[in-house]
N, C-alpha and C positions, 0 to 999 in steps of 0.2 A: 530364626529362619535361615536357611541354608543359603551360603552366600553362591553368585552367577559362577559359573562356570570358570569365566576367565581370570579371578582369584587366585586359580590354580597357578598361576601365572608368574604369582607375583616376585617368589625367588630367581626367576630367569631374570625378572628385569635387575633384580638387583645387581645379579654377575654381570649383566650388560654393562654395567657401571663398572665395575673393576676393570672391564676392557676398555675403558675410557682413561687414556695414560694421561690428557695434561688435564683433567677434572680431580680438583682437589676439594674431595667434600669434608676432608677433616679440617681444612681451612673455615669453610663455609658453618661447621659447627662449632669452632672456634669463635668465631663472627656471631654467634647467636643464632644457627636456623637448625630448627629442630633437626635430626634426623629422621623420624618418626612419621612418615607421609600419613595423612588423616584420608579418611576414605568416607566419600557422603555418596546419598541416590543409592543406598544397598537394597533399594528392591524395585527400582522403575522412576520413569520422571514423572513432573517435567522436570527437567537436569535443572539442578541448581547452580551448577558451573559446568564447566570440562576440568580446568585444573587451575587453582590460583594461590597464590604465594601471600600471604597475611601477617601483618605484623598485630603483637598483643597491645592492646592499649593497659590495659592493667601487669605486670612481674608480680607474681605469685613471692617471689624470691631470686637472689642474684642468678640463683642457677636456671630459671627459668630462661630455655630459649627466648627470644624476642620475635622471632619469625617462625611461621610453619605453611606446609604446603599443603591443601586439600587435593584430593583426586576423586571426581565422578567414577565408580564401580559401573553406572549405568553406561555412561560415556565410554568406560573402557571394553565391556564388552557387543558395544555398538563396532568400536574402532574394531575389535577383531572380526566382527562378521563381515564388516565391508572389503578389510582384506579377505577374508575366505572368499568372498563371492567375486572378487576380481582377478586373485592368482587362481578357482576352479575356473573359470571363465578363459580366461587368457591360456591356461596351458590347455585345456579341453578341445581350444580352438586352433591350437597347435599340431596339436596330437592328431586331432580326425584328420586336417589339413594333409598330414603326411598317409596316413593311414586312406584315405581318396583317391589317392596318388599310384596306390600297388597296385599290381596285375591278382588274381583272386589267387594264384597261388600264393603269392607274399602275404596275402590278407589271413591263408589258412594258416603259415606257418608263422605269423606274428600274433594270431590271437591264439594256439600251438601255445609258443612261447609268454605269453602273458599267465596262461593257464599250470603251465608246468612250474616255471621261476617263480620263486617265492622271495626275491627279492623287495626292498623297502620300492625303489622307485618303480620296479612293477608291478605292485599293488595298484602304486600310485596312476600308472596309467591306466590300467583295468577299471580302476573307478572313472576316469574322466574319459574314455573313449565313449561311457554311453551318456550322447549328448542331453537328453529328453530326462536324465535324472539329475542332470548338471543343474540345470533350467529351472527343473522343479527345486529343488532345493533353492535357490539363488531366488527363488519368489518366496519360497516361504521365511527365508533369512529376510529378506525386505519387508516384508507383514511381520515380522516380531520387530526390527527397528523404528516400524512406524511404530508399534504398539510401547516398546521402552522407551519410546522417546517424549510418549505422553501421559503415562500414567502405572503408577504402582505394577507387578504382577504379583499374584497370590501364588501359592507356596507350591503348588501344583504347577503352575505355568514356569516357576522357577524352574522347579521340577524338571519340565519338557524342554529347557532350554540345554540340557546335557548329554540328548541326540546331535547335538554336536561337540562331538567326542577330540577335547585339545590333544589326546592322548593316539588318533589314530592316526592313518599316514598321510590323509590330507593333513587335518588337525595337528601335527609337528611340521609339515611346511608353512602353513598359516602360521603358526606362533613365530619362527624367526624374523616376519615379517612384522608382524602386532610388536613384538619385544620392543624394535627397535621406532617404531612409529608412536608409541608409547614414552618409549626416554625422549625423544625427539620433544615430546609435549611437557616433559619434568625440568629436561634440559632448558626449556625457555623458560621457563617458571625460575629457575635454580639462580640462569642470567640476568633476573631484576636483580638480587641479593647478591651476588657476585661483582655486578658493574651499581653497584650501592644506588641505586634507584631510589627513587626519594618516596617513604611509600605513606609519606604525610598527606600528598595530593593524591589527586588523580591521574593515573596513568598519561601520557601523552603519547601520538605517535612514534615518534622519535626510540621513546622509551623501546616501546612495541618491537620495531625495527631492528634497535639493537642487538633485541632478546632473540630474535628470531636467527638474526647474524650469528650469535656466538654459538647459539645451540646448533646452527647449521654445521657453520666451519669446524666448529668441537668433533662433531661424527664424522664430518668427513675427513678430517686431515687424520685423526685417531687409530680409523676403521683399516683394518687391514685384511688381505687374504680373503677366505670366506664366509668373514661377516660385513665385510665393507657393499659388496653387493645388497644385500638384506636390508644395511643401514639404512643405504642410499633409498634405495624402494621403499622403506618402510618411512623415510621424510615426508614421500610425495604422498602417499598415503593417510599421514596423518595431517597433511594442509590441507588435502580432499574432505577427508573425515570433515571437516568444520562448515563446507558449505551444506553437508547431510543435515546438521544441526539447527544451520538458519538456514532454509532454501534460497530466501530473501533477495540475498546479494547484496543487501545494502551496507554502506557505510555507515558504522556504529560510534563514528569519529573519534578514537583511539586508534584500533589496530589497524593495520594495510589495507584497502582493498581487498576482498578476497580472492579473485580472480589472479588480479594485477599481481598477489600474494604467490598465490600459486607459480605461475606462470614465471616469475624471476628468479626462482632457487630450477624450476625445470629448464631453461634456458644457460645454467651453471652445470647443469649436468649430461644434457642431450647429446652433446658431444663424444661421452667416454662409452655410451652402449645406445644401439638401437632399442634396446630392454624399455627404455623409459617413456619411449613414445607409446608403445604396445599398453604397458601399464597405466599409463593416461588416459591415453582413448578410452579403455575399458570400465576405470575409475569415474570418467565425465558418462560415458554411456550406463551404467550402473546408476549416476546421480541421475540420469535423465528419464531411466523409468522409476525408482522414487521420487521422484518430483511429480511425475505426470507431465514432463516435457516432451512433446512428439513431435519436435520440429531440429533435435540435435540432428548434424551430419553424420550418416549412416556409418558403422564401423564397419571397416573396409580397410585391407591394404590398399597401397602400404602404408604404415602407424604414424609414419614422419609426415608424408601429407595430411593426413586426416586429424589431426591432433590441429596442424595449423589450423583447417577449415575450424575445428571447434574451438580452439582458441580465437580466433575473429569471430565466432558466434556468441562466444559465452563474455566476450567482452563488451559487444554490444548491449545484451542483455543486463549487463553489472551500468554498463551505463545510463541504461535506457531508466532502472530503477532507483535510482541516484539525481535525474535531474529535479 
């Protein structure tokens, strides 16, 4: 059966890795962890993980790795829809924003100019100026995540899932964003085996924490130029990604809070761009009509305030589930 779309994929993420200058995975395959990512959920859920790091109880032989890392196929092309529908969303709402703005002749001679230039990032506006296809697209991305998120597709729904196209000129802005939201989720995996985690037990918080630490600071101190932007967005992205998976919010007593999760690597980075507050908000508003939540604070400039309002909403709610 023909594997999702975002397979297509999976060579970028690797080069992502070579841009990663202090990640030494020849060390780590020295160490016994496969290089070979195993890939499970190749045709729908319900997800059997997102991505986890396993040691063999049985060695085939001395050459047998002793550690490998599974990766959800399902999960990962969840994770790129959710980016698609929060950078088409956010820059759409940028775009009109200004395009509002002009007097009707700037309006003639900017959709003129859209029409004529045949540039990449002029397409790129052309598509997202018409807001009512934005919308509709961004709803039927949400009804195929609920739908991969709980059950097999048959080979034709496969099929339909390649109208969204990673090859066009949203679809190549979306991917630098997925790439990196992606290693983000390897890279933590990579950090139990790296910071020799005991993988006899059971996970502990602590454990969690650390994993999340290294694979943090790994992309950011690493990232440079014009992927460090991407990286960074593509982190918040994929902590978001996780509460799509459990709506829940609850404590699974292992990993972070997920909220509290969120919210402490965005509070390391709010600082260096107003970029991240805008991608928040949109990320939390996105979670909050897959959810069926209708009581998030409205999105609305500006990004900086309204992220606070839903950060005090969305923690209440993580606690209220919790007592």
């Amino acid at each position: 059966m023909k594997c999702f779309p975002v397979c297509g994929l999976n060579e970028a993420i690797t080069k992502s890795f070579d841009k990663i200058i202090s990640l030494d995975i020849a060390k780590g395959i020295r160490e016994g962890l496969d290089p070979t990512i195993r890939l499970v959920d190749e045709q729908g859920g319900p997800l059997t993980t997102i991505a986890e790091i396993k040691e063999r109880s049985v060695l085939i032989d001395k050459d047998t790795p002793k550690r490998y890392v599974t990766l959800s196929v399902t999960y990962s092309q969840i994770l790129w829809m959710i980016c698609s529908i929060v950078m088409r969303n956010h820059d759409s709402i940028a775009i009109n924003y200004e395009y509002d703005k002009m007097s009707s002749k700037q309006k003639i001679d900017f959709e003129q100019e859209l029409l004529n230039n045949g540039s990449v990032i002029t397409r790129y506006e052309r598509e997202l100026l018409d807001e009512k296809k934005v919308l509709s697209d961004s709803a039927n991305m949400l009804n195929t995540i609920e739908i991969l998120s709980t059950r097999k597709l048959s080979a034709e729904e496969i099929e339909e899932l390649y109208k969204y196209d990673i090859t066009s000129d949203i679809g190549t802005r979306v991917n630098s964003l997925y790439v990196f939201a992606i290693s983000f989720i390897l890279l933590h995996e990579f950090s139990h085996h790296s910071l020799n985690h005991d993988f006899k037990q059971i996970g502990t918080r602590d454990e969690e924490e650390a994993a999340d630490h290294n694979a943090f600071w790994t992309l950011y101190s690493d990232m440079e130029g014009e992927y460090r932007n991407s990286a960074l967005l593509g982190i918040l992205c994929a902590l978001v990604s996780l509460i799509f998976i459990d709506t829940s919010l609850k404590d699974d007593g292992v990993h972070p809070l997920p909220i509290e999760r969120i919210f402490y690597f965005y509070d390391i980075l709010k600082e260096e761009s107003p970029k991240y507050a805008g991608l928040m908000c949109h990320l939390f508003y996105t979670w909050a009509v897959y959810s069926h939540d209708e009581n998030m604070p409205p999105l609305e400039a500006p990004y900086e305030d309204t992220i606070e309002k839903i950060r005090t909403y969305m923690l209440e709610i993580e606690h209220n589930n919790n007592e």
